[in-house]
C-alpha positions as CSV (number, residue, x, y, z in Angstrom):
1,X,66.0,80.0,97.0
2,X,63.8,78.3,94.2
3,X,60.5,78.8,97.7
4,X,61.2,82.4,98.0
5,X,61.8,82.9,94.0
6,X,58.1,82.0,93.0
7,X,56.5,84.3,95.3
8,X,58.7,86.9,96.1
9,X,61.1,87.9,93.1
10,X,63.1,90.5,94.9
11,X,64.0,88.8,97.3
12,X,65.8,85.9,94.9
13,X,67.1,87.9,92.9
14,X,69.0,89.5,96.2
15,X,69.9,85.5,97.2
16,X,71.0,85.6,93.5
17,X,73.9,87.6,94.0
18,X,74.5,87.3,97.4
19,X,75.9,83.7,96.0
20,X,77.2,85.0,93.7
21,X,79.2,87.7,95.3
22,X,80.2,84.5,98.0
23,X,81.4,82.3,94.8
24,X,83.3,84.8,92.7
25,X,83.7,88.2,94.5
26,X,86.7,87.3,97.1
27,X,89.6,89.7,97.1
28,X,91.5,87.0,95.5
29,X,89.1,85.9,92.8
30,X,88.7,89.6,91.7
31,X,92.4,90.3,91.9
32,X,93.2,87.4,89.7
33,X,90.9,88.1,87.2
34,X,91.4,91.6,86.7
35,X,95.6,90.5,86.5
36,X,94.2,88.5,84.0
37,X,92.6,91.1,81.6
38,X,95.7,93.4,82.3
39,X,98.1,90.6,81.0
40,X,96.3,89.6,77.8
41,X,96.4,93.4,76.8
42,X,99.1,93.3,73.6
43,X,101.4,96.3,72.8
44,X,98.9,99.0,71.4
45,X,100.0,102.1,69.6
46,X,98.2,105.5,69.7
47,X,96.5,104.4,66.5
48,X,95.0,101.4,67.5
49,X,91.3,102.9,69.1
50,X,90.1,99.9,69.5
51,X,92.5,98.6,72.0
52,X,92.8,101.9,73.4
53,X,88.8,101.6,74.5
54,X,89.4,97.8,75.3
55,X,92.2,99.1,78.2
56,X,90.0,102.2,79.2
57,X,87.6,99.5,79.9
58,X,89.6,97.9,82.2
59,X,91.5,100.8,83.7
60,X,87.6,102.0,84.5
61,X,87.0,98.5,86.2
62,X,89.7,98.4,88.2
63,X,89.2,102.1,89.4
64,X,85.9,101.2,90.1
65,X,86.6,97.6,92.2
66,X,89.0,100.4,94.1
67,X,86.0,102.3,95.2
68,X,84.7,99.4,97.3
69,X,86.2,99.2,100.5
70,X,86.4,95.4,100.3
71,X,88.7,95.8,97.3
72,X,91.0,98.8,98.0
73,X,93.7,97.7,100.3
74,X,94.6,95.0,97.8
75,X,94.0,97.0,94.2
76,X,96.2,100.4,95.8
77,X,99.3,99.2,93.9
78,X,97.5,100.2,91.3
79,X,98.2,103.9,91.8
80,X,102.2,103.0,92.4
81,X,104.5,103.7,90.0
82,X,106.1,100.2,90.6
């Protein structure tokens, strides 16, 4: 990486996040994290806007992981009502 980064910026910027997709993007990784979020959400009332935005923010992250095939099987349960 640090040879093709010099020369050619593209191209280590793609080795970039192909690592780090490898590190940090495994179903499991991704599903722990967004549980994560979800979990350290506290009671919010209709008043609270702030909160309100924080969960949109994370109801928008999870519908977009959802999107990618490599996360929808295991973010579905999502859409239950379970």
């Amino acid at each position: 990486m640090k040879s093709s980064g010099a020369q050619d910026l593209d191209t280590a910027v793609k080795l970039i996040w192909e690592r780090l997709d490898e590190k940090y993007g495994t179903i499991e990784s991704v599903h722990a994290a967004v549980m994560e979020k979800l979990e350290k959400v506290p009671r919010i009332n209709a008043k609270e806007f702030e909160r309100l935005y924080e969960l949109s923010d994370i109801l928008l992250e999870i519908n977009t992981l959802k999107e990618k095939e490599t996360f929808k099987a295991a973010l579905s349960y999502f859409d239950s009502s379970l």
